[in-house]
N, C-alpha and C positions, 0 to 999 in steps of 0.2 A: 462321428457326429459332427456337424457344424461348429461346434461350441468354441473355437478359439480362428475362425475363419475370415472374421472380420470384429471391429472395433464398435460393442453397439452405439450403435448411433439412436437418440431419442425421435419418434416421429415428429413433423411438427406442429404445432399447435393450432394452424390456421388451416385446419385442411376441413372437405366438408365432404359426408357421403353421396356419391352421386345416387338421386334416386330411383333408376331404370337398372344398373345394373352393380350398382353397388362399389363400385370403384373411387378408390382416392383421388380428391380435384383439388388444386391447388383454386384458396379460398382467403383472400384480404379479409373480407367481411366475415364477425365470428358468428353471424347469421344464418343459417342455413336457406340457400334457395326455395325451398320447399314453404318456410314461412314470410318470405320478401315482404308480401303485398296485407302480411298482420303485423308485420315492423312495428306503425307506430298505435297499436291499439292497446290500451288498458287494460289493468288487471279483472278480468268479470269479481264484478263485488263479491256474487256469490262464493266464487273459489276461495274469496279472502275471506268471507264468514267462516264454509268449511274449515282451512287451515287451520283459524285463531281455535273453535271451536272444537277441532280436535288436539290441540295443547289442554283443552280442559277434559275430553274423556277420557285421554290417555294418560293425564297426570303424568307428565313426565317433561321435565324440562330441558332444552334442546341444547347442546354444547355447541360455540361459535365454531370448532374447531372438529365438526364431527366425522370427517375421514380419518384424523389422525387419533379422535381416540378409536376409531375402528382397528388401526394398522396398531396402534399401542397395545389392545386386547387382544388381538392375535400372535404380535410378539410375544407378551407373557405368558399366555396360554402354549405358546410352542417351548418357551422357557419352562415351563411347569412341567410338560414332556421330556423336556432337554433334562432336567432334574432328577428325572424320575428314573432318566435312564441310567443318568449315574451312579444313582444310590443302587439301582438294579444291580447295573455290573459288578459295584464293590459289594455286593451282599452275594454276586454268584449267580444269580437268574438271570443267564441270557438271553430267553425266551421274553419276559416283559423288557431289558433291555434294548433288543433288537425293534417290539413293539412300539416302546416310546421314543428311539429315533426317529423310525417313521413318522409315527404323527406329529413330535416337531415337524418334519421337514414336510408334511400335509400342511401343516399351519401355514409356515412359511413361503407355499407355494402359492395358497392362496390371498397370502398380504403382495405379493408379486404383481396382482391385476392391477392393484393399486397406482393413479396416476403419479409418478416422478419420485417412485419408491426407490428406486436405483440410487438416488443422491440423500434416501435416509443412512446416518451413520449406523443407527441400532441394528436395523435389518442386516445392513452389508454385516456387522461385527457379530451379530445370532447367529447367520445363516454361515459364517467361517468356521464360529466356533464348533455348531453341532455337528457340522461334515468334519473336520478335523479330529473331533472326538470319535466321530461313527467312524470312519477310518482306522484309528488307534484299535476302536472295541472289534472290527472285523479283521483287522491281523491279529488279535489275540487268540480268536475262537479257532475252534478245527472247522466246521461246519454254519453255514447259513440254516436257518429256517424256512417254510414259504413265507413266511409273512414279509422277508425282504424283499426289496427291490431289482429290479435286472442293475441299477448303478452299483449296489453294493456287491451284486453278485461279479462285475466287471470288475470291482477293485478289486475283492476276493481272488480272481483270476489271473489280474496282475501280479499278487501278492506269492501266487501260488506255482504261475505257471512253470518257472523252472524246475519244480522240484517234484513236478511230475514222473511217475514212471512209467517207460511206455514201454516197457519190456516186452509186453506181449500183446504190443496195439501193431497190427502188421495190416496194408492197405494193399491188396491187391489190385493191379491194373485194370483187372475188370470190372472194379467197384467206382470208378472214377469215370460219370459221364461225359460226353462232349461237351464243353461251355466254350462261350465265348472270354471267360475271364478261367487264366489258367488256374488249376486248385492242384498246386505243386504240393506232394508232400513230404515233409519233411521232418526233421525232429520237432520244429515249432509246431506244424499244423498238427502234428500227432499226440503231442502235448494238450490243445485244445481239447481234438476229439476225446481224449481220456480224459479230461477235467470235466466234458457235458456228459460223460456218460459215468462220473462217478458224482462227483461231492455237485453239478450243476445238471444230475440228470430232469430234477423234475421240475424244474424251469424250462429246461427242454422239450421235455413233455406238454405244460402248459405251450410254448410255443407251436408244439407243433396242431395243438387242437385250437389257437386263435388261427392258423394261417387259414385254416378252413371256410371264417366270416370274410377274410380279409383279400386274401390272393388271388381269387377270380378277376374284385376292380383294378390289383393294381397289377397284373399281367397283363390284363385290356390297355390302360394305361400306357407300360413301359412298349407294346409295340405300337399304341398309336403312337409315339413319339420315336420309335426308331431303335431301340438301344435292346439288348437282351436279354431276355426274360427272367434269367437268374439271377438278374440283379436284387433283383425285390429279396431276394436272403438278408441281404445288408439290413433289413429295415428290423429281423431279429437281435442281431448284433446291435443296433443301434436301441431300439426302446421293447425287446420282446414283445413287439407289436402290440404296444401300447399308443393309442392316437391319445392321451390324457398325461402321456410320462412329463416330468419335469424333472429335468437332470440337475445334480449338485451346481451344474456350471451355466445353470440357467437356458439350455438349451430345449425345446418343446415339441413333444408331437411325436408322432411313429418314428418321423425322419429325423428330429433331433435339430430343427431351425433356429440359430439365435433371431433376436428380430431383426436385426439389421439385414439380412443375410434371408431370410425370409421376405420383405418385403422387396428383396430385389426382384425376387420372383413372383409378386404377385399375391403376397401371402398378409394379410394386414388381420389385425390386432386391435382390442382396445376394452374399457372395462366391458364391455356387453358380449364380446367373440375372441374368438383366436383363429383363424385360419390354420395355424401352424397345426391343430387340434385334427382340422379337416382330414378325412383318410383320404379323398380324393384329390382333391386341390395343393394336398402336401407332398403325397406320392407321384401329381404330375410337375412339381417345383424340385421335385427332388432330383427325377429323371432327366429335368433341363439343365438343373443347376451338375449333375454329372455329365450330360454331351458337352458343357460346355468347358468342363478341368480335362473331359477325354482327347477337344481338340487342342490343347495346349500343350497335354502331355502325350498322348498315344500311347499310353500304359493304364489299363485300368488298374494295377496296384497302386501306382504312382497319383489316382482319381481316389482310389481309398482314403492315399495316407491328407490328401492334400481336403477331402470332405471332414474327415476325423480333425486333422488338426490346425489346417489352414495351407494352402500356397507356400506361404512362407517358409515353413517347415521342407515342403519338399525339396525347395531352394536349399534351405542350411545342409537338408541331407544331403543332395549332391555336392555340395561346397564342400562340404567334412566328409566325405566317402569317396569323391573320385570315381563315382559311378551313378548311372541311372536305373540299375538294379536295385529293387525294393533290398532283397536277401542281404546286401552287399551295402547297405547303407541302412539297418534294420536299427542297432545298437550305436548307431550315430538320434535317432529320434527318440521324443519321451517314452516314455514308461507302458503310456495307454497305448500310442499307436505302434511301439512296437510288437504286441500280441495285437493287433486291431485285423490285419488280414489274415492270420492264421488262424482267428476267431472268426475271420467271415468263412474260410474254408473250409472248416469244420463243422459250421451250422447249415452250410450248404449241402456239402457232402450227407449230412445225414436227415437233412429233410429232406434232398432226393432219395435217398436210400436206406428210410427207416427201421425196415427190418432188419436192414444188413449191421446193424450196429444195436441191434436188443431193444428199437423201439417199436415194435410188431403188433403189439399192442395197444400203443397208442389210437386214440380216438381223435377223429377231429369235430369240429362244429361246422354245423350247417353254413354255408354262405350267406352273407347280407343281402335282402331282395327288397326293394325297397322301390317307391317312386317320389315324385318331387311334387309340393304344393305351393303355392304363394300364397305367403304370408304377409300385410300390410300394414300392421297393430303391433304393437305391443304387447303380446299376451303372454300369460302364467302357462306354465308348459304342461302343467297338471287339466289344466284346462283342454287342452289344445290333445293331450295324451286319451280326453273325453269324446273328443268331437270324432278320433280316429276310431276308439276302443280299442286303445292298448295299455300297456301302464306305461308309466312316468317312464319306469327304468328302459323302457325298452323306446321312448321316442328319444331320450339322452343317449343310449347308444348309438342310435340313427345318426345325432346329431352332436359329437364329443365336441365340436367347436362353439357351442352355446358355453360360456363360462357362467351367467348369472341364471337366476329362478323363470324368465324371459324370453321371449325372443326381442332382437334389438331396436330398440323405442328408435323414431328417426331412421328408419329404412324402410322403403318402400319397394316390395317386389323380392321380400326375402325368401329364399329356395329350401324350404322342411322338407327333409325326408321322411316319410311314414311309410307302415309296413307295404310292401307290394297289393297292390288290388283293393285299399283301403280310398285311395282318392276321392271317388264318387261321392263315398260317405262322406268322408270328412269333408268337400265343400258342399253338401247339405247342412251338414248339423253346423261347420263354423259360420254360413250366413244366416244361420238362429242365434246365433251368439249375441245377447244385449248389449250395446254400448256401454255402460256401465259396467262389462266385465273387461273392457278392453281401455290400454290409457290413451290416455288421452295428452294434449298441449296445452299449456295455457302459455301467454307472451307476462314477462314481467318489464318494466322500465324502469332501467336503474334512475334513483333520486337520490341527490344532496346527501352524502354522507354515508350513504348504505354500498358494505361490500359484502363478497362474493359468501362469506358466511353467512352475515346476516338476512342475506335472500332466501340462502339453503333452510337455516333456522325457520324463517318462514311458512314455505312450504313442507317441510319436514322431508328432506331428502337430503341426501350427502352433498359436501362441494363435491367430491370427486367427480358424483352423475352430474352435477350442474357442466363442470368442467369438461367432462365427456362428449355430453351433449350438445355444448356450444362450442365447442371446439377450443379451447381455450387453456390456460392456465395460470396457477396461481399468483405468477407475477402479472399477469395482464391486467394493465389499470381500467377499472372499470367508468365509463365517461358516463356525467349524465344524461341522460336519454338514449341511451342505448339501450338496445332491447335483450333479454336474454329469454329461452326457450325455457319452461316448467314442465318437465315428465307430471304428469297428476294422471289419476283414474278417472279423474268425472267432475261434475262439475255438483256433487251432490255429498254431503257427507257421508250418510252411509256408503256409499261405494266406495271413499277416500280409507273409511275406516277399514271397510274388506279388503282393498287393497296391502292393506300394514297387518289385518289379521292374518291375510292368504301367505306374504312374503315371511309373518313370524313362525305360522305353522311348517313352512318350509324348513324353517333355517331350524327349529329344534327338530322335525323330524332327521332334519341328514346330522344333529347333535347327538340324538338318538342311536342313530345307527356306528356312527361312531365310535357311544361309549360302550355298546354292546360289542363291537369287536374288540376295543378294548380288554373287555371283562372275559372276551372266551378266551383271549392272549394269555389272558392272568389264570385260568379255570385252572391245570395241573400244578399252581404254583401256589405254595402255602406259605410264603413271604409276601407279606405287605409292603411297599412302599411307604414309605413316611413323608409327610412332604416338611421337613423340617430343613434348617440350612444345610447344606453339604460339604461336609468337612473333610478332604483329602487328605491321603496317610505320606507318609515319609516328607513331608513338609512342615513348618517350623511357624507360629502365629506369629503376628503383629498388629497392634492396633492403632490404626493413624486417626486423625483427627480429621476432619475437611477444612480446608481455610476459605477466604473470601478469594473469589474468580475461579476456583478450582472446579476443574469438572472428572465428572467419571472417568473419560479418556482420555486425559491430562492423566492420573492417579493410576492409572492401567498402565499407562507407557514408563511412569516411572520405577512403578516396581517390577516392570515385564512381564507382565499377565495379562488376562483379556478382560475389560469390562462386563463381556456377562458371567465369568467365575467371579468377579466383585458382586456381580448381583447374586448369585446362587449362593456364596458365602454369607451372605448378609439376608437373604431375600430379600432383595426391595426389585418391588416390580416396573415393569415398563412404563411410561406415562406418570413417574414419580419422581423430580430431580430429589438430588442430593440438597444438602443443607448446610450452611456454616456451623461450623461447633458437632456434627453428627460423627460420632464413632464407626469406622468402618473397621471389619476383620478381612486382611490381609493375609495370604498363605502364601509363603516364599520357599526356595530350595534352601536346606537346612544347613547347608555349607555357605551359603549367601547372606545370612541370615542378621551376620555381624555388619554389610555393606546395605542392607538394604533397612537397617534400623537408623542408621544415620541422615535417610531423606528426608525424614520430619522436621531436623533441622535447620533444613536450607532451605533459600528465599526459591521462591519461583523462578526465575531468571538463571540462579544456579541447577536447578532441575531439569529444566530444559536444555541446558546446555551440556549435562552429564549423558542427555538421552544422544543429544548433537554426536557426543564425542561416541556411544559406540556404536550406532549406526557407520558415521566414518569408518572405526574401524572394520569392519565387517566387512564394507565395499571393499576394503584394501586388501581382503583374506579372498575377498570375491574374485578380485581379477588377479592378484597372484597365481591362484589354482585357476583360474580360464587362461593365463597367458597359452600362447603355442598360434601359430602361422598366423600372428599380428592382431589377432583378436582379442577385443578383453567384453569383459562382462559388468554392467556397471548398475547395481542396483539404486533406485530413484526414491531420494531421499523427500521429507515433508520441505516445499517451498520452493525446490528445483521446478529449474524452467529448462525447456530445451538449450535457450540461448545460451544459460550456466553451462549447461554440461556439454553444449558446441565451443564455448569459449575455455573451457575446463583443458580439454581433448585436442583442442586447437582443429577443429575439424568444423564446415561446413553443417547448420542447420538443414538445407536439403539432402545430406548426404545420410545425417541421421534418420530423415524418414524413410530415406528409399532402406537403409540395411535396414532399419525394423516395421517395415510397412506400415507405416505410420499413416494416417487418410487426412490428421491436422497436429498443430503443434500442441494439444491438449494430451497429458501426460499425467500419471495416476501412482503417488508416493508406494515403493514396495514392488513395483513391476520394473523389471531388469532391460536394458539396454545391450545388443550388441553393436563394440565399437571398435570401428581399424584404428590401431594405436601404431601408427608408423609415422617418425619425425622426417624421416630423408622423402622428399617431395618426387624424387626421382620412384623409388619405393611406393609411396601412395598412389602416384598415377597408375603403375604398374598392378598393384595388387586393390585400386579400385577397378583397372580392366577387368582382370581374373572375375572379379564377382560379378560386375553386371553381366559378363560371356555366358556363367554359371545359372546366375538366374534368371536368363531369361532365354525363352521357346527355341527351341532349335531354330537357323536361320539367321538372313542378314537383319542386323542391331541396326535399322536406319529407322528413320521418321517418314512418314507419310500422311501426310494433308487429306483427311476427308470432308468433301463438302455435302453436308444434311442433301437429302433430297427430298420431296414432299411426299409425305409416307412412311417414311424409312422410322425406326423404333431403334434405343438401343441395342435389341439382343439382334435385331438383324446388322448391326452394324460390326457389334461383336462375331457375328459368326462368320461374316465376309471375311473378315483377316484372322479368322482362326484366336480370337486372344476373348476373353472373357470381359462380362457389361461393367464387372469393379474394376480391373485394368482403365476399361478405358474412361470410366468416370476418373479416375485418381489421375490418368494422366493429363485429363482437360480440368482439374479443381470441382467438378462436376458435385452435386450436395443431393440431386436429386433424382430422376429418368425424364426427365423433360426437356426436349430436344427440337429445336424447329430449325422450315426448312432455310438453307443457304449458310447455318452456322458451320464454321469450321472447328472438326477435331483432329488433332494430334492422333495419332495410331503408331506406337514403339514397332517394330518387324523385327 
């Protein structure tokens, strides 16, 4: 999967939908073209009667801050999961423990849409602890459930693959088709194959009855683009062909796109969509985004390991293997990609050759037949699911890249798929469709003293959508007279009010469906959860007091535990600070017990500098065990700056980003640094050759001067010299794909 291939980068905030085709336009004004020429007109009084008017039917008083208490309810509610699972596991029930991992990590996936969620402390610090935990609970077990995930079922594989036995897994020559990508086998791959056809068979199974919807488009696909048609196996490997998957590592979609790394290709995002979701659009980014690691590398194993874990990595493997053989530099790479292509080979192997491996029976599903509509509104998709006559579930299928109840407000000429042969119908019955079922605009003008809350408050809609929809974000100062765009239904109350009735019946039906799988989770299980605090065994209490400035993550790091085992000890939920004078229970290792009772009483400044002193050490345990052919390992402490640790090291700041591909000097406490540690200057030149030789493309290491020509796009310019569109953004400082003509770039050879 994508997921460690590039450094997400956030979109940015000034960009504005183009309305023909739907493409990101670089956009000063947070206006949308589409409303230029309603700029400077007033609020209709009416819309403002509505509004105020519905604060009084709906009794309900609107928080200034109402995305964050959204993101606060969903974190707690995934803690309440995350809880549940724990008490599950220590009472013994893995069946509801495996169940309340997941829907944590459902929760969590959906506070993700969330605008500039990535820079929330709590999410990052939830979303650690419940994978770090589900981890722990899935090497404890013998066996997964289905209710798990293809991620858990990958760790599971990790966990297990060596200790497979393949005694009597024997591959005859003539079970092994012609491909284009060799499916060598060997102890690893036969490893796999026995792992899908024992403890991972009926995820197998289910995969092989999605490729049925799925494999037709993206066959079509992978030869409109050139590449070989076996490739699309990968896409089980990566999300069991799931176009909805979200991996532990944040990575989305069939093909497994970060965003950064997705929008190179064309693949754009935001709270309304996900392209990444797309089954077509993602499996033809996916197909480019591999011709373009194949012409760099000329080994599709070498395209696996460098899709799975990044470029970078394929670099270090050659650099520590001494070879450009996958096999031969296999246990030089992590964990995941080194089972990553014995995994692709063995799901390939037996989706070609189902029977031949005991899956003879398997079923598959019908293929996806569908055609395309445009869509110009804002509509409720139940609505829209009316006009086709299908249900809900089945135009969400169609359409896995709709993330909200929607289709997206401010686009114009959007592409729905509905069932095959339904077109007709559906634009008769959608141009019956009343205005009043469809939303609508209204323009608001910022005045004297009013922000970006108090407008959401208003209207009664999230900042997030304000900020979506204007393109904008929460630091952007709001001038006055500036105009901002209002998602509303109508210019009528009742239709504002069906609006909020249609959007709550949604959101408890899919609550609904929820707790009912929840409950069939729990059916064979005659333990109840409690949701009381949870108090872990072979650990020793303590009860700290809170003082004044002290926060949750200050009191975590001192006693070295996670802030949400402080909340699950305590339950205090999300969206509640702490307090001066509040008793919190503390659980420490029982041998520790006597060092960690003494932090109560020392100053803050002595605390922090206790935390200082073993983080240091740690580093210095770090690169003792990395020394060997002048490299060390240098884990990145709270406050380090590049410049620190170039003047630490005595080494060049550019020299740090080219070893850790770094795209800017922004650096994130807790993620590891590789650094040449050689003082003889003679030495460094010497052994910085070696690496740049190493990592880069076969061929001469010169520069050459491209001048734009009018027309020419990144990925064509990439593809002239064989080297990929992030290369060469990184080696011109490049932030975005916008390129005109006569500009010169830099191109490495």
């Amino acid at each position: 999967m994508c997921c460690f291939v590039f450094l997400q980068i956030a979109f940015s905030k000034y960009q504005q939908i183009d309305e023909n085709n739907g493409k990101i336009a670089s956009q000063n004004n947070s206006i949308p073209s589409l409303y230029k020429e309603e700029s400077t007109a007033s609020v209709d009084t009416a819309q403002l009667k509505a509004a105020s008017l519905l604060d009084t039917l709906t009794n309900n008083s609107a928080s200034d801050d109402t995305d964050e208490i959204s993101v606060a309810e969903l974190l707690e509610t995934a803690r309440t999961h995350y809880l549940s699972a724990l008490q599950a596991q220590s009472e013994g029930d893995s069946a509801t423990s495996a169940s309340e991992f997941e829907f944590a990590i459902q929760q969590l996936n959906e506070a993700s849409y969330y605008p500039e969620i990535e820079e929330n402390e709590d999410f990052n610090e939830l979303t650690k602890s419940v994978i770090e935990d589900y981890e722990k609970y899935i090497a404890s077990i013998d066996s997964l459930g289905p209710q798990s995930s293809v991620f858990a079922l990958r760790e599971k594989l990790n966990l297990e693959i060596e200790k497979v036995d393949i005694t009597n897994i024997s591959i005859p020559p003539s079970l092994i088709p012609p491909t284009s990508v060799p499916l060598d086998i060997n102890e690893y791959s036969k490893r796999a194959i026995a792992f899908f056809m024992g403890k991972g068979r009926s995820y197998m199974e289910n995969w092989i009855y999605r490729s049925g919807k799925y494999f037709p488009v993206m066959k079509r696909i992978f030869k409109e683009e050139g590449l070989p048609e076996e490739l699309i196996y990968l896409a089980m490997a990566e999300s069991g062909l799931n176009p909805t998957a979200r991996s532990w590592a944040k990575a989305v979609g069939m093909w497994q796109f970060m965003k950064y790394t997705g929008s190179l290709y064309g693949l754009h995002s935001n709270y309304w969509y996900d392209e990444r979701r797309d089954f077509e659009k993602a499996t033809r980014a996916a197909a480019r985004h591999m011709k373009d690691l194949y012409q760099q590398y000329n080994n599709w194993h070498l395209v696996f390991v460098a899709y799975n874990a990044g470029a970078g990595w394929v670099n270090r493997g050659i650099r520590r293997s001494g070879s450009t053989d996958y096999w031969e530099m296999r246990k030089k790479l992590p964990r995941e990609t080194r089972n990553y292509v014995p995994q692709y080979i063995a799901v390939t192997l037996m989706a070609m050759r189902p029977e031949a491996f005991g899956f003879d029976g398997s079923q598959t599903a019908d293929s996806l037949s569908f055609d395309y509509v445009t869509v110009d509104d804002c509509v409720d998709l139940g609505l829209l699911a009316d006009c086709v006559g299908t249900s809900l579930d089945t135009l969400k299928e169609l359409n896995p890249e709709l993330t909200q109840w929607c289709t997206p407000p401010n686009y114009k000429g959007y592409q729905l798929r509905v069932p095959a042969g339904r077109k007709d119908i559906f634009a008769e019955n959608y141009a019956n469709i009343p205005d009043d079922k469809k939303m609508d605009f209204a323009t608001h003008v910022i005045r004297r003293g009013e922000t970006l809350s108090a407008v959401a408050q208003k209207y009664r809609v999230t900042v997030a959508i304000l900020q979506d929809v204007n393109k904008i974000s929460r630091r952007t100062k709001l001038r006055v007279g500036n105009t901002l765009i209002i998602p509303v239904q109508s210019k009528s109350v009742a239709a504002i009010v069906d609006a909020q009735r249609k959007k709550q019946e949604y959101e408890e039906q899919q609550a609904e469906k929820r707790r009912q799988t929840f409950l069939a989770s729990r059916k064979n299980s005659k333990k109840q959860v409690s949701m009381q605090k949870y108090e872990p065994s072979g650990r020793a209490k303590i009860t700290y007091m809170v003082k004044k400035n002290e926060t949750l993550g200050h009191i975590a790091e001192w006693f070295g535990v996670r802030a949400s085992h402080i909340r699950n000890w305590n339950n205090l939920p999300y969206g509640r600070p702490i307090r001066v004078g509040q008793r919190l229970t503390i659980w420490v290792p029982e041998e520790k017990y006597s060092s960690y009772k003494k932090i109560a009483s020392l100053s803050f400044s002595e605390k922090q500098k206790s935390v200082q002193e073993k983080l240091s050490q740690r580093n210095i345990t770090q690169e003792s065990e990395f020394q060997g052919s002048n490299w060390i390992q240098h884990q990145i402490r709270r406050g380090e700056t590049l410049e620190k640790i170039a003047e630490k090291y005595n080494v060049a700041i550019a020299d740090l980003k080219q070893w850790n591909k770094l795209r800017s000097s922004r650096i994130q406490a807790g993620a590891v640094l590789e650094i040449l540690n050689v003082s003889d200057n003679n030495q460094r030149s010497e052994a910085v050759a070696i690496f740049s030789k190493k990592n880069n493309s076969p061929g001469n290491s010169k520069i050459v001067t491209h001048i734009v020509r009018k027309g020419e796009t990144l990925e064509k310019i990439a593809n002239k010299y064989s080297v990929t569109i992030e290369e060469v953004k990184r080696w011109n400082n490049l932030h975005g794909s916008r390129i005109s003509a006569g500009q010169k770039l830099k191109i490495e050879g």
